[in-house]
N, C-alpha and C positions, 0 to 999 in steps of 0.2 A: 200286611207284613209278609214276606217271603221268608219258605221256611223248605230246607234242604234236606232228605230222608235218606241216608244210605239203606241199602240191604243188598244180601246175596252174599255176606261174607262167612267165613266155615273154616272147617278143618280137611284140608287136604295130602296127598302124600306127593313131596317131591315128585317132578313130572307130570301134574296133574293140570286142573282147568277150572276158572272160578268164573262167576262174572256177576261184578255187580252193578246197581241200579243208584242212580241216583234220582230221587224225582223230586222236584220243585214245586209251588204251587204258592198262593199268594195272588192279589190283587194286581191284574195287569203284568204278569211276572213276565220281564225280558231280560236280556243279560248281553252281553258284548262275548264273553265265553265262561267256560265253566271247566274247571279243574279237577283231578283227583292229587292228594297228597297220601304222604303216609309216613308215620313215626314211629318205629321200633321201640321198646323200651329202652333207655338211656340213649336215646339219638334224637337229631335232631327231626324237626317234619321236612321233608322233602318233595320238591314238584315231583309225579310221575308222566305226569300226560294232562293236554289240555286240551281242549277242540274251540274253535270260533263259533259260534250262535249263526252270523250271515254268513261267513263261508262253507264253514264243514271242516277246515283246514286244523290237521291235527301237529301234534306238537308232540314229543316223545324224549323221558331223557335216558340218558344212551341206557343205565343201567337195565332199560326194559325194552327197546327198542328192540321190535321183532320176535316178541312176545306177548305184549299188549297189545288191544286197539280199542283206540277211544269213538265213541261216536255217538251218535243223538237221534229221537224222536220227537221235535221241535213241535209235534201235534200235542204228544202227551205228556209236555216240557220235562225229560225225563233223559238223562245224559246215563252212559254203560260205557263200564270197564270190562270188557274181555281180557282175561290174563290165561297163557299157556304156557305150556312149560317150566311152572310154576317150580323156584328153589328154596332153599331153605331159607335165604335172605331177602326173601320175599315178605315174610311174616311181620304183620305190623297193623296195626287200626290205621285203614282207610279211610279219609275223607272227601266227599267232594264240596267244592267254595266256588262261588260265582263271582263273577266282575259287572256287576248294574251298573255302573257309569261310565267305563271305559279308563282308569285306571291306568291297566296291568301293564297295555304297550307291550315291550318291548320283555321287559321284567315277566316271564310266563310264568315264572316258577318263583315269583317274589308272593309269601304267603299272607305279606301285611298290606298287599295289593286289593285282595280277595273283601270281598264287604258280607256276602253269608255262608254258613259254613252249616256243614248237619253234623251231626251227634259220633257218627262214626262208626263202619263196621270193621270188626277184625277178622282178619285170613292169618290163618296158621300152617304152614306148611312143614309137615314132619317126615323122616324118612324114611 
């Protein structure tokens, strides 16, 4: 069974720098790509970034673009969100969720796409 770990998440201060881990593990665990989300309290979950498994090829939406970067360790099946410049509307439990079958297409940021998902860490960003 494939099972998805966030960490690395905290309390930081506007302008700051977080990054976290996502690591995978499971029987034979592969994935087409793997995602980070995140949901504020009374909002909905939102894509932020997603990377490809065989490409590397990342995905960014606008709200973080150029502040995050998504990327992977496909040795230690272990996918990382670097976030910089962290604002205050940043603050929210992070998840990340994997695409095993190939799904997602086209839909990056479609979260009913996603087949596993981890427990979730939360980044707080204060001023």
């Amino acid at each position: 069974q494939v099972r998805l770990v966030e960490s690395g998440g905290g309390s930081v201060q506007a302008g700051g720098s977080l990054r976290l881990s996502c690591a995978a593990s499971g029987y034979t665990y592969s994935s087409y790509s793997t995602a980070w989300f995140r949901q504020a309290p009374g909002k909905e979950r939102e894509g932020v970034a997603r990377i490809s498994t065989r490409t590397d090829l990342p995905a960014y939406a606008a709200s973080v673009k150029g502040r995050f970067t998504i990327s992977q360790d496909k040795a230690q099946n272990t996918v990382y969100l670097q976030m910089t410049n962290l604002k205050l509307e940043d603050t929210a439990m992070y998840y990340c969720a994997a695409d095993l079958v190939g799904r997602v297409g086209l839909a990056i940021f479609d979260a009913a796409k996603y087949d596993v998902w981890g427990q979730g860490t939360q980044v707080t960003v204060s001023s």
